[in-house]
N, C-alpha and C positions, 0 to 999 in steps of 0.2 A: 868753735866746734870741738867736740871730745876727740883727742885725737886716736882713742880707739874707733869709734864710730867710723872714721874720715879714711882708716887704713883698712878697715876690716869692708869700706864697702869698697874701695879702688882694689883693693885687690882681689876681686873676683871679675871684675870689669875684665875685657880686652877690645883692644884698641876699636875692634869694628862693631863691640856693644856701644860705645857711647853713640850720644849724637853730635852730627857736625852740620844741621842745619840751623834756626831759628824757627821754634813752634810756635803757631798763631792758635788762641782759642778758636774751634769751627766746629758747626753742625751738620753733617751732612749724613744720608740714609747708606748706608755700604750693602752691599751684597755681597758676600765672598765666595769665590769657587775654588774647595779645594782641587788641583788639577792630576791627583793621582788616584784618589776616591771616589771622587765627584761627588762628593759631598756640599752640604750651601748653606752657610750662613749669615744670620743678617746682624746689621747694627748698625749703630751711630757712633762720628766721630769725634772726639772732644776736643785734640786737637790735630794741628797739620803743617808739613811744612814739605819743599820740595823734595825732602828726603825719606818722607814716610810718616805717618799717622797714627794715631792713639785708638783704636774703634771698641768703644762699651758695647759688650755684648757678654749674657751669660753662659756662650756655649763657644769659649775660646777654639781655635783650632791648635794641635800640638804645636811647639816650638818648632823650628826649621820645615814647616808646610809649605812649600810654594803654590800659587794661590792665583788667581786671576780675581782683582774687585775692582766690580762699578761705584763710585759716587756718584750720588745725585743730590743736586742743591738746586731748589729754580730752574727746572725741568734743563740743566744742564746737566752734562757726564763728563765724567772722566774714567778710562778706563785705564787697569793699569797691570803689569805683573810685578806680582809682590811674595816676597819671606816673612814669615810670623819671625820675630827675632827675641818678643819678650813674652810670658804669659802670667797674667794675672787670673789664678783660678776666680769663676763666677763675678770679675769686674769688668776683663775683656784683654786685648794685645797690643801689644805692637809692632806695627807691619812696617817693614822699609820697600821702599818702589825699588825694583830693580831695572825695571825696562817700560819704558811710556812713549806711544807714538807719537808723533808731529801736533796732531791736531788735539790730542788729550795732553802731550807736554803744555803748547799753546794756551788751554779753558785754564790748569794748575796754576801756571806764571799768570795767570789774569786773575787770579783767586787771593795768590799770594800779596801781588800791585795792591788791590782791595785790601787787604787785612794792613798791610804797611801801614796805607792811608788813613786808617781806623785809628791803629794804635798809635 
């Protein structure tokens, strides 16, 4: 790798931009609710992991938006609160979970189990 390349992108990173889960390719329909506008946008996700998700959509929500989204895959949900943390203008975000109840923690880790088994 160019070791310009390799310094000019860590060094814009901080420690809580990276990821620290394991992303699974996945499809699922998102809804998002910004929770200070109330604003709502929709999309799909490309990928996921217990730490937060990729969602293609062309009407990103700003950077640091805390947000409330539903997935739906298979007439199952996950609800969850979530921070936009990345933005890719007109490809879509990415969102880290910050707070997920019992039973929508529960449907994620059954999602995850599945994709493990997959790959």
């Amino acid at each position: 790798m160019d070791d310009r390349t390799s310094k000019g992108e860590s060094r814009g990173l901080s420690v809580r931009d990276r990821r620290f889960c394991i992303r699974y390719p996945f499809a699922a329909d998102v809804v998002l609710l910004d929770l200070e506008s109330g604003s709502r946008t929709e999309g799909v996700t490309s990928d996921i992991s217990l730490g937060g998700a990729f969602v293609c959509t062309s009407r990103p929500l700003p950077l640091g938006t805390r947000t409330r989204i539903t997935l739906t895959r298979k007439d199952q949900k996950v609800e969850v609160l979530a921070m936009v943390r990345i933005v890719k203008p007109r490809i879509g975000m990415g969102i880290e979970f910050i707070d997920i109840e019992a039973p929508h923690h529960d449907m994620l880790v059954r999602w995850m189990e599945q994709l493990r088994k997959i790959r």
